[in-house]
N, C-alpha and C positions, 0 to 999 in steps of 0.2 A: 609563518610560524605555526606550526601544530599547535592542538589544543591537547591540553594537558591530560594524561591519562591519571584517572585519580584512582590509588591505591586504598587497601584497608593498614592500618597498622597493625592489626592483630586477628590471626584467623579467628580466634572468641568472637571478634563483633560483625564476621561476616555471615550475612542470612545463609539458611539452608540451600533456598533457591541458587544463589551464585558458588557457594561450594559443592552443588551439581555441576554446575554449567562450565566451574573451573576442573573438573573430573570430566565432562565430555569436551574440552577442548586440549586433556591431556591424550587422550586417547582418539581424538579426531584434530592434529597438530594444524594440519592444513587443508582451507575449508575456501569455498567458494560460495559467496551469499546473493541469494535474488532482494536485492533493496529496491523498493516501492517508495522509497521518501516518507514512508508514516513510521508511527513512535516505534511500532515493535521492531521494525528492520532493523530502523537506524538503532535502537537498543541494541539490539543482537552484532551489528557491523563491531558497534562499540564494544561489547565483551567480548568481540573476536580479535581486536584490534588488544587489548586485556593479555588474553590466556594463552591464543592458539601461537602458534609460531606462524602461522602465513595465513593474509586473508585476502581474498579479491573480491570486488564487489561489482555487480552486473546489475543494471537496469534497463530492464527494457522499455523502448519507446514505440506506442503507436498510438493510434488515434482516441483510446480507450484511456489513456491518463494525459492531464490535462497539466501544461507547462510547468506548474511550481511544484507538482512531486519531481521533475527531473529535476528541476532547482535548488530543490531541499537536500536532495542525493548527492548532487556536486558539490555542496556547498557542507557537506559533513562530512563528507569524504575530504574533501581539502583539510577541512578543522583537523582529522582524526589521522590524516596522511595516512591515508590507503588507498589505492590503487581501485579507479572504478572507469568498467566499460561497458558505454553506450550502445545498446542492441535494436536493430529497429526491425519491428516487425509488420507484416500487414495481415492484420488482423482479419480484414475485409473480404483476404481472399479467400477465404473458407467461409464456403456454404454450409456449414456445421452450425459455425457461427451465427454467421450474418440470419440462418431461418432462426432462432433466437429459440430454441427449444427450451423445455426445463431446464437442459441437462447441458447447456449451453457453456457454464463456467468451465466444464469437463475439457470440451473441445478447444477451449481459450487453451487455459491452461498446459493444453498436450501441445499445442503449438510454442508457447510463450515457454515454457521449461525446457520444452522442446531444444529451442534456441538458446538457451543459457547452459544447455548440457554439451551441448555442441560445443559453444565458443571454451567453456569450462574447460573443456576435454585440451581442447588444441593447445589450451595454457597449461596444460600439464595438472591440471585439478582435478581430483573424480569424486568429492564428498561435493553436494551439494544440499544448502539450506536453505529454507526462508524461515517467516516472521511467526508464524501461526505461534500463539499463547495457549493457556491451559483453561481460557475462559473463551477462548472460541470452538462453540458447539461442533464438530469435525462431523457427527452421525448426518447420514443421507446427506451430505455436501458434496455435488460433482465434481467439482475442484480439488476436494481433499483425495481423492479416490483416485485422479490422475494424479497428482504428488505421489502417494504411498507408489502406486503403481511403475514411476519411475523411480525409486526409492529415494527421496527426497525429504530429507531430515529438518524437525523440528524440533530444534535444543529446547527454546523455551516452553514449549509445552511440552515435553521430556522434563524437563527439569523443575517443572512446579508452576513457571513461572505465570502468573495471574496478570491482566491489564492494569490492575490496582498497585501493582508491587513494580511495575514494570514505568509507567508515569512516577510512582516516588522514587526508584532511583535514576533514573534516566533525568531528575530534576537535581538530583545531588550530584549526580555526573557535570552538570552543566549545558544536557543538549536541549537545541534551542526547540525542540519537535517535543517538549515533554509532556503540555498539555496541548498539541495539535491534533483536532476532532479529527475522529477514523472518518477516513474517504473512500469508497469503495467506487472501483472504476465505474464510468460511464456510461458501459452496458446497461448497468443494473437501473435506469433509469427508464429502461422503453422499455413496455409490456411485452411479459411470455408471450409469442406467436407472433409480435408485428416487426415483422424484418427491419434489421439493422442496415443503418446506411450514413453512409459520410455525414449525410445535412443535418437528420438527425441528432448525430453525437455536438455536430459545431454548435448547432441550437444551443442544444442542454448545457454545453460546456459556457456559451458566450452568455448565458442569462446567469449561470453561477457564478460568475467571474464579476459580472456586472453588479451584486449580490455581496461578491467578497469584496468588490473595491468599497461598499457601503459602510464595512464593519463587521457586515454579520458572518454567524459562525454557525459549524453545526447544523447543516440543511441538505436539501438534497430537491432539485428542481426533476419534477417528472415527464417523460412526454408521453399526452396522453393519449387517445382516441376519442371521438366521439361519432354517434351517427353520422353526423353532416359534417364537421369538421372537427379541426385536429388545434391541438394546444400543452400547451407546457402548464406545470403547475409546481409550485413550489411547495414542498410540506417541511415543516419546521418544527426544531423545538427549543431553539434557543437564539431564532432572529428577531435581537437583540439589538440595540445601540441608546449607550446612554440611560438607560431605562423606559426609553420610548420607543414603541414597534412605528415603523415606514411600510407599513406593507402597505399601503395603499399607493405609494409611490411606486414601491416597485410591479407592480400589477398598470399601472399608466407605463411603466418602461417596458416590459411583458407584449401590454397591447399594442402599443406605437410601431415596437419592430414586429409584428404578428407574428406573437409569440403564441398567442391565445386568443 
């Protein structure tokens, strides 16, 4: 059984924001969305799922996102019955990539949209979206500069829509992603300049997992450098549980697997 699409009963009590976004899905009817599994996609699948007359939704999988955003994608696509396909990429095989430059997000992205324009294309889509808000800074962002560049449209920061506005109704909607902490892939975890590599990412991914099976929320495990050796490190701001912090455990779980 779908999950309910819930309506307004009266245009009067609909925000500004979604009477944008219900005006660009009359004029953009059928739309193909890059969903990541965090609140703003799944928001946006949702109001496409709403207004447009056709939505398809594409996820892409590779090493850089980590099991439960495909999870979360499947599992709201089902609720919202729409239509989502699985794209796998290797990320790895670009040396763009992998030498970890600034400018790094650039080359991700040309690859990863890359692949979703592609598959878009053959399904007979040619508007594509993703998640980007009006409270995500877009200036000097590699990644934003590849979007625009493939011209890849952002309704919600088109149409006002803030992270703030976008958790309170995505909470009246009913989806279950509405206070889920922003995750940003796994890249962003290994320093500018030190080449990216499989082990690397499993590290960083299997300490934060180990982290979310604890409770906690809201973190982000780094891998670091040092002179003589190499180590992860967790920075937080809300590892949490209970009202009592375990970091000291999890720095004993850290060292045990030589994490750090």
């Amino acid at each position: 059984m779908f999950m309910e699409i819930r309506g307004t009963e009266k245009m009067k009590n609909i925000t500004k924001e979604e009477i944008n976004i219900k005006e660009f899905f009359e004029k953009y009817p059928n739309v193909a969305i890059a969903l990541s599994g965090g609140v703003d996609s799944v928001f946006l699948v949702y109001m496409a799922k709403k207004y447009a007359k056709s939505v398809k939704a594409y996820f892409v999988k590779s090493v850089f996102q980590p099991e439960f955003e495909k999870k979360d994608a499947e599992k709201i696509c089902r609720q919202l019955g729409v239509d989502l396909k699985i794209l796998n990429v290797d990320v790895l095989s670009n040396k763009l990539v992998t030498d970890n430059p600034v400018n790094r997000c650039y080359y991700c992205k040309q690859g990863v949209f890359g692949t979703i324009l592609e598959a878009a294309k053959n399904d007979g889509m040619t508007v594509i979206l993703d998640g980007t808000n009006a409270s995500d800074d877009a200036d000097d962002r590699p990644g934003m500069k590849a979007l625009q560049e493939m011209k890849v449209l952002s309704p919600l920061r088109m149409c006002g829509y803030v992270k703030s506005e976008i958790r309170k109704q995505s909470k009246e909607a009913g989806l279950f992603v509405y206070n889920k902490p922003s995750y940003a892939c796994l890249a962003t975890r290994i320093p500018t300049g030190t080449e990216i590599d499989e082990e690397k990412i499993k590290q960083v991914e299997t300490a934060e997992t180990f982290l979310f099976d604890l409770g906690f929320s809201d973190f982000r495990v780094r891998w670091m450098t040092k002179p003589k050796s190499k180590c992860l490190k967790a920075s937080y701001r809300h590892l949490w549980k209970s009202g009592k912090l375990y970091w000291k455990n999890c720095q004993k779980y850290l060292m045990r697997y030589c994490l750090i």
